[in-house]
C-alpha positions in Angstrom: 0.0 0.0 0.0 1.4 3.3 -0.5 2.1 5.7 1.9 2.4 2.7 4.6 5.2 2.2 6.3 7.2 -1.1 6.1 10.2 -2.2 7.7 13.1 -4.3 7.2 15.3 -6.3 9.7 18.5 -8.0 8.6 20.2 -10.5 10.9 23.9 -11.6 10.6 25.2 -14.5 12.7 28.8 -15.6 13.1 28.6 -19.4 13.1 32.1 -19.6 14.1 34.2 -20.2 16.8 36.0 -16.7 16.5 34.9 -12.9 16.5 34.4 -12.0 12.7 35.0 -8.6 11.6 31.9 -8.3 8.1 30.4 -5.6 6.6 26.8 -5.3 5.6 25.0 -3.7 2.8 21.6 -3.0 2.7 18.9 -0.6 0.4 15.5 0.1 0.6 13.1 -0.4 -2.2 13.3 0.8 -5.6 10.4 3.8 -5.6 10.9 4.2 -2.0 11.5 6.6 0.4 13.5 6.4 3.7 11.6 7.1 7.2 12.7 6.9 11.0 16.5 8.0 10.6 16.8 5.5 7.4 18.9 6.0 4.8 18.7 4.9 0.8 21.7 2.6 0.9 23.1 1.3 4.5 26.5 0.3 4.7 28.7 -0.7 8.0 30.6 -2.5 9.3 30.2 -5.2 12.7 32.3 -6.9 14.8 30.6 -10.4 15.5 31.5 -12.4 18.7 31.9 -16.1 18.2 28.2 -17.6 17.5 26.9 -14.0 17.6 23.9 -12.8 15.9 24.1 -8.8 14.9 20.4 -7.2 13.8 19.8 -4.1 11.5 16.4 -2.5 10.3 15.7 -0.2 7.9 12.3 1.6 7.0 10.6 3.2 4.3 7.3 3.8 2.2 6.1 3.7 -1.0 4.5 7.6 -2.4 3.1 5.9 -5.9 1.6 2.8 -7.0 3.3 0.7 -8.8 6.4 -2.4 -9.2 9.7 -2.0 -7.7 13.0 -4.1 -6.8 14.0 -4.9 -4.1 17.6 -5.9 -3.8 18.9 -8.3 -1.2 21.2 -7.8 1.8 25.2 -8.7 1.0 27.8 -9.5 3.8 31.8 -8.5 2.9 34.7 -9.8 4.7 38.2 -8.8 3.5 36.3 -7.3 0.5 34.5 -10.1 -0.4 31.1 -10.7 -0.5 30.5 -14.1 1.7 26.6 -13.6 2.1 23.4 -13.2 0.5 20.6 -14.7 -1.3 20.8 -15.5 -4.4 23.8 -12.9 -5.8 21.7 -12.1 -8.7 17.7 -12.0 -7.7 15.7 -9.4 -6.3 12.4 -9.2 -5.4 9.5 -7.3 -7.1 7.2 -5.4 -5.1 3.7 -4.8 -6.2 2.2 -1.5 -4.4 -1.0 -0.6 -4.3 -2.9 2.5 -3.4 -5.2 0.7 -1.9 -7.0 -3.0 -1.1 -8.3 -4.7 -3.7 
């Protein structure tokens, strides 16, 4: 719906038996617009703790109607990415001004 706002949460965990130093990009929506102190693209880096789990959100909303991408989360280490879905898909959002 547009003019709704919807929120992302990205979580990170270190699987391994030693502190992990990644970095995490994120971006909202295609067509969106950043709300509560988001940003279009987020980018920083954490320091994970050995079997630590590290959580980020992000929100937005949509002003118009219509489909957008929506790009998944990556996680760098050394400059490398070592995370994400699948490194080419994004999602397509259909937005609506209102219920059908």
């Amino acid at each position: 719906l547009t003019f709704k706002i919807y929120g992302c949460r990205v979580a990170v965990t270190n699987v391994s038996p030693t502190s992990q130093g990644l970095d995490l990009l994120a971006q909202i929506p295609q067509g969106a617009v950043p709300v509560c102190g988001s940003t279009i693209i987020r980018a920083h880096h954490v320091q994970l703790n050995a079997y630590a789990t590290a959580t980020d959100e992000y929100f937005f909303y949509f002003p118009t109607s219509g489909v957008f991408q929506h790009f998944h989360a990556q996680v760098a280490q050394g400059g490398k990415c070592v995370a994400t879905t699948e490194a080419t898909a994004s999602a397509e959002l259909h937005v609506h001004d209102s219920l059908p």
